[in-house]
C-alpha positions in Angstrom: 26.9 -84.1 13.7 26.3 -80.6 15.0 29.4 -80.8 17.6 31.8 -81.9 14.4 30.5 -78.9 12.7 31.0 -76.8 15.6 34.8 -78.3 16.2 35.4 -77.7 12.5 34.4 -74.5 12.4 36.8 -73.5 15.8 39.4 -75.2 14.1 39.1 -72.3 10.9 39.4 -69.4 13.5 43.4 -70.6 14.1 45.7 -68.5 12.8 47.3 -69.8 9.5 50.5 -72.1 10.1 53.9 -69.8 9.6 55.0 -70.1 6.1 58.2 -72.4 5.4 61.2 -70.4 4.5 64.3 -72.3 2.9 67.8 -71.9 4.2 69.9 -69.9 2.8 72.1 -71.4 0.4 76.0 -71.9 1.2 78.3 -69.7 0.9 80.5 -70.6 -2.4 84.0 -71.5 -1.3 87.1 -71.4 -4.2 90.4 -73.0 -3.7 93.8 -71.0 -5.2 96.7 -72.8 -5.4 99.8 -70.7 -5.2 103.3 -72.3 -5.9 105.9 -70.0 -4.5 109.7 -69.6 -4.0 110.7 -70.0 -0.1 111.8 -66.5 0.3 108.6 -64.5 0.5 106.4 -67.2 2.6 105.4 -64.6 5.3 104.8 -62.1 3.1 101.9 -64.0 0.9 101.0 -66.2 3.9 100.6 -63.4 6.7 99.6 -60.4 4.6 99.0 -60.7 0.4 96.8 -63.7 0.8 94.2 -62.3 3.4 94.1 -59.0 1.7 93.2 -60.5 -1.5 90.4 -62.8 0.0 88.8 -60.0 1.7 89.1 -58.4 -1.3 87.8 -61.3 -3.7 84.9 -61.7 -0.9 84.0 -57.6 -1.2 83.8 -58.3 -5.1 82.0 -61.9 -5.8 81.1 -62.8 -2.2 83.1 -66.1 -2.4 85.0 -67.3 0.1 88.3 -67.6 -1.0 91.0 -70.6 0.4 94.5 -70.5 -0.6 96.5 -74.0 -1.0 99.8 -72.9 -0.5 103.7 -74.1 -1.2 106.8 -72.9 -1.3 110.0 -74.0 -2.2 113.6 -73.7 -4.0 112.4 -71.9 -7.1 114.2 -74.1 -9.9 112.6 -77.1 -7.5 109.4 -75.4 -7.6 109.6 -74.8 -11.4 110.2 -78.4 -12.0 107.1 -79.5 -9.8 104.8 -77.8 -11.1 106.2 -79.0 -14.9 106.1 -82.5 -13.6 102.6 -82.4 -12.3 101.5 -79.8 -9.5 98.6 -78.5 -10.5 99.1 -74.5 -9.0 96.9 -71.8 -10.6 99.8 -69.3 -10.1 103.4 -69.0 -9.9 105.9 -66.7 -7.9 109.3 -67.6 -8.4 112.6 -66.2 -8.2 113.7 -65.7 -11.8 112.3 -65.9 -15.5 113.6 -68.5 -16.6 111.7 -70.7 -13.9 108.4 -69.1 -15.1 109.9 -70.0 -18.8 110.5 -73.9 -17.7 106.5 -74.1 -16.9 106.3 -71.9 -19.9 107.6 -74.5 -22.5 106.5 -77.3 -20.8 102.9 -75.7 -22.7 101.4 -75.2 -19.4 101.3 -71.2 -19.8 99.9 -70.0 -23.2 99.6 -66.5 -23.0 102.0 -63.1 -22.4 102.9 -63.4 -18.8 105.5 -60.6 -19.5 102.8 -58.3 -21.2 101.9 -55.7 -18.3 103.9 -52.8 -17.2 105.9 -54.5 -14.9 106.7 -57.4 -17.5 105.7 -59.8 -14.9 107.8 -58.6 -12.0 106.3 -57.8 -9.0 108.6 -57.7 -5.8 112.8 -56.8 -5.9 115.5 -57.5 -3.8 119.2 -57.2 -4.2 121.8 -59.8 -3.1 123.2 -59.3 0.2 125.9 -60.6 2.4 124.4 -62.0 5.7 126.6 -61.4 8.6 127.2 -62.0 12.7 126.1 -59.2 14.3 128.2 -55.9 14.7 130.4 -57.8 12.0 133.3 -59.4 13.8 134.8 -60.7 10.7 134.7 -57.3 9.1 132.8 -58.0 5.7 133.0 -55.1 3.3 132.9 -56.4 0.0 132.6 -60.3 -2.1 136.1 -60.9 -2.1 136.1 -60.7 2.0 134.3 -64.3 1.6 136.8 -65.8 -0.4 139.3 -65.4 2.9 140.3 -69.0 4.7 138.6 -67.5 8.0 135.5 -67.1 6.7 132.8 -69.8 6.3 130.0 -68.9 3.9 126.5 -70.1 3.2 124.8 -70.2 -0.3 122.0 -72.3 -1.8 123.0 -74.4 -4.8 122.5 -73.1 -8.5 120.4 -76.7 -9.4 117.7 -76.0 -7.1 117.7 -72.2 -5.8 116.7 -69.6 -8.0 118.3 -67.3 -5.4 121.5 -69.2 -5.6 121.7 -68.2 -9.5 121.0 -64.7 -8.5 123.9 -64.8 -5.4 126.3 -66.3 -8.3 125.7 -63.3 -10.9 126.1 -61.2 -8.2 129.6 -61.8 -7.3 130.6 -62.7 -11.3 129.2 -59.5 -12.2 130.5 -57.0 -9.9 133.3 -58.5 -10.8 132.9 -57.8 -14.4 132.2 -54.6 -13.4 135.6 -53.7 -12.0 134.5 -54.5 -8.3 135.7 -56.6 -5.1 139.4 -56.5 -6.0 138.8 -57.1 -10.1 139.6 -55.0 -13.3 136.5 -53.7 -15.1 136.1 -56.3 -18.4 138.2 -59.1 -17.0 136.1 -61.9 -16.9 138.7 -64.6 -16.1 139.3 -62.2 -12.6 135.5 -62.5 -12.0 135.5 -66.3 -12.4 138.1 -66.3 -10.2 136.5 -64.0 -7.6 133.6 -66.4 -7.6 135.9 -69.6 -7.3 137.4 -68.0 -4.2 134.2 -67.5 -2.7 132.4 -71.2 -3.4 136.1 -72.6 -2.1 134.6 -71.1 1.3 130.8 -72.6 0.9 130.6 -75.4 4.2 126.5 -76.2 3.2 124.7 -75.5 0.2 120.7 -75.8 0.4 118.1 -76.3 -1.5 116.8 -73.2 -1.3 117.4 -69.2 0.2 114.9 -69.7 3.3 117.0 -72.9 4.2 120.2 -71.2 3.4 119.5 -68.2 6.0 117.5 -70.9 8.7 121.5 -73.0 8.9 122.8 -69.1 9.6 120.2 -68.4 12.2 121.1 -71.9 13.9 124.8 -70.6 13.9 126.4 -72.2 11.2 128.9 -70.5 9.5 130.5 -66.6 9.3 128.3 -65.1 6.5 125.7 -65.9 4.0 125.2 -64.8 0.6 121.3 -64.1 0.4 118.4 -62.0 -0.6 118.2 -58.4 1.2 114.6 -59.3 3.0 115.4 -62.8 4.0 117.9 -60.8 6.8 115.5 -58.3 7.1 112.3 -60.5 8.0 114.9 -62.3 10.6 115.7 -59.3 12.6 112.1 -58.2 12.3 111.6 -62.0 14.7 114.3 -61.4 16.7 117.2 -62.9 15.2 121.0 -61.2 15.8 122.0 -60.7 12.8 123.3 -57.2 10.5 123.8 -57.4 6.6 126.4 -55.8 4.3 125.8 -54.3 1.0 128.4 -54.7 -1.2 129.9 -51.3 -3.2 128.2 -53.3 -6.5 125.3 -55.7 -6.2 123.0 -57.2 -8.8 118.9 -55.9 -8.5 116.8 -59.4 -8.0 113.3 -59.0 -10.0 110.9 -61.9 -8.9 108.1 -62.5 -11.2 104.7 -64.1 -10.9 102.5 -65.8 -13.7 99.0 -67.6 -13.5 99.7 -71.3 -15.3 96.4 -70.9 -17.5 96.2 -74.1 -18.1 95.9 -75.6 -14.8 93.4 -72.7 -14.0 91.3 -73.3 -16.6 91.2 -77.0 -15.3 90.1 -75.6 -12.4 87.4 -72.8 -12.9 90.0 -70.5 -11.8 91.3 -68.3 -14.5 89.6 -65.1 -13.1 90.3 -65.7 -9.9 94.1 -65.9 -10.7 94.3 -63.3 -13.3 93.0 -60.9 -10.8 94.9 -62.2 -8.1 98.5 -61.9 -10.2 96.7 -57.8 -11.3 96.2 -57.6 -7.5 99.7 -57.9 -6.6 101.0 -54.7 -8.4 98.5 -52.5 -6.2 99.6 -50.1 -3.6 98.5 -52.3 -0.7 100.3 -55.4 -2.0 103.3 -53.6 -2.9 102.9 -52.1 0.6 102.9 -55.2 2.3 106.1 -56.4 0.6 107.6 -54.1 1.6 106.6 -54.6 5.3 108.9 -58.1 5.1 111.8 -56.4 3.0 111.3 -56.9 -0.3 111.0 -53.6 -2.2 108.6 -53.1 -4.4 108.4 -52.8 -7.9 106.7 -49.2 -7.5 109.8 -47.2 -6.2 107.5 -44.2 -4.6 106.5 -46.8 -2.1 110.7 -48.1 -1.4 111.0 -47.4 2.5 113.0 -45.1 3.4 116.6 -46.4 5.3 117.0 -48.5 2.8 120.5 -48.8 1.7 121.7 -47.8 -1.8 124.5 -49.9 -3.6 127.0 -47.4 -5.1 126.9 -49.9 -8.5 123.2 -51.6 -8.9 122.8 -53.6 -11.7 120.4 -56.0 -13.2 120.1 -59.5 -15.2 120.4 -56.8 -18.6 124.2 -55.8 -17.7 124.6 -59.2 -17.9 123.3 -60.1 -21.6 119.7 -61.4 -20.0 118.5 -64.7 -18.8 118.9 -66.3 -22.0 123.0 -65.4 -22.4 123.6 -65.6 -18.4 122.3 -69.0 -18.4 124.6 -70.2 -21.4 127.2 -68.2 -19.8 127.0 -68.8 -16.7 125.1 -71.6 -16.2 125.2 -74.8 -18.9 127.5 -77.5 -18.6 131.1 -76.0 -18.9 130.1 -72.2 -18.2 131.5 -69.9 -15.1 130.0 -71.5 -12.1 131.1 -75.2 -13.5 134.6 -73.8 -13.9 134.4 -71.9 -10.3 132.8 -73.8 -8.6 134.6 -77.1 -6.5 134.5 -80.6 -7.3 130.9 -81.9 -6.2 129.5 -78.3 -5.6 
């Protein structure tokens, strides 16, 4: 008994057993799904979409994945309508947002801040070989029979619809070879220039990727889609016509989906985060320029005539115009086209 008491007792002169401490819990991980138009991939997927996570981490200490997509923005528009569940939106015209928009699946003023939704420009361009050997000046060089021309089509590219009021309203506006007010010039001027089209793609990224492989003479295309090509390399130059329409690409979050999702904060901030010096910034960096002109790089060139979708009567008359059954590009454009 005496040698149990004594082992006991040694046995209450260890030191106490470390305390059990629990592992820290995981770090929280959110998924943003962004549904874009092709022409600013690089843009969100090399530079926006980190910033904002490092930024969303700094705030909430989430880690922040983006699912992203991109496509033709009318195409785009139509998937998300018909079923793609993205918490936000950045397309190449309003009335792609609008599609989403009546389809119920955004509720609230996406057109309400400063910017009315917009948050990157660009102006339509003519894409061309370098040094120019086919001497490009103006839209009605592309109507000529030596010249083969690229352009996405109207059904699926939102930058195709931009490319078309373009050339209809310089045009209009008494540019590329046509009398100020003469709309039946203008359609003409655009019939002479889809008569020229060899391949029409679904969207503007496609559109430029045929020129890069060497197909055709010129191609009718957003300003930053030739500048992000040259900036990797590509031999390529770009002429500015003498009048040129100003492209205004707006972003919305589809509330509803986000809402599904958990994500409505996330998005809202991400779509406020976007109009911010060092977004703007980095759109610029791949060509687009930004909605804040102080921050416009300088060497950029300046169209003597810029105009924008206003001069035109607005989405809502452009499209009726323009674009319904039996409008301008119907009536310009070939048989098929």
């Amino acid at each position: 008994m005496l040698s149990v008491l004594l082992f006991l007792a040694a046995c209450s002169t260890d030191k106490p057993a470390a305390p059990v401490v629990a592992a820290p819990p995981p770090t929280q991980q959110r998924t943003l799904t962004l549904a874009g138009y092709t022409t600013p991939r690089e843009a969100y997927g090399k530079a926006i979409l980190p910033a904002f996570a490092k930024h969303w981490k700094e705030k909430t200490g989430e880690d922040l994945k983006f699912e992203e997509s991109y496509q033709g923005s009318g195409a785009q528009a139509r998937a998300v309508k018909e079923g793609f569940e993205a918490d936000v939106v950045a397309l190449s015209l309003d009335p792609d947002v609008k599609v989403i928009e009546d389809a119920g699946l955004i509720t609230h003023d996406w057109r309400s801040g400063a910017t009315a939704g917009i948050v990157t420009r660009s102006i339509a361009v003519i894409a061309v070989r370098e040094g120019n050997p086919k001497h490009i000046t103006d839209w009605n060089d592309l109507g000529r029979k030596d010249v083969e021309v690229l352009t996405p089509n109207v059904r699926t590219s939102g930058g195709a619809m931009w490319n078309v009021l373009a050339i209809w309203g310089a045009g209009t506006r008494g540019h590329a070879g046509i009398k100020a007010g003469d709309e039946a010039g203008a359609t003409a001027l655009l019939q002479g220039v889809l008569a020229r089209v060899s391949v029409m793609d679904k969207g503007a990224r496609e559109s430029i990727v045929n020129f890069e492989k060497g197909i055709g003479d010129a191609a009718v295309t957003y300003e930053n889609e030739v500048l992000v090509a040259k900036k990797e390399g590509e031999k390529m130059d770009y002429v500015v016509p003498p009048s040129t329409i100003l492209i205004e690409n707006p972003v919305a979050v589809v509330d509803t989906y986000a809402k599904k999702h958990g994500n409505e904060a996330v998005a809202a901030e991400f779509v406020a985060f976007l109009n911010t010096p060092e977004a703007q910034k980095a759109f610029a960096e791949y060509g687009l320029r930004p909605v804040d002109e102080s921050l416009t790089p300088p060497g950029l060139p300046k169209p003597e005539d810029t105009f924008t979708i206003r001069d035109v009567g607005g989405w809502a008359a452009a499209k009726t115009k323009v674009f319904d059954k039996g409008g301008v590009y119907d009536q310009a454009a070939p048989t098929g086209k």
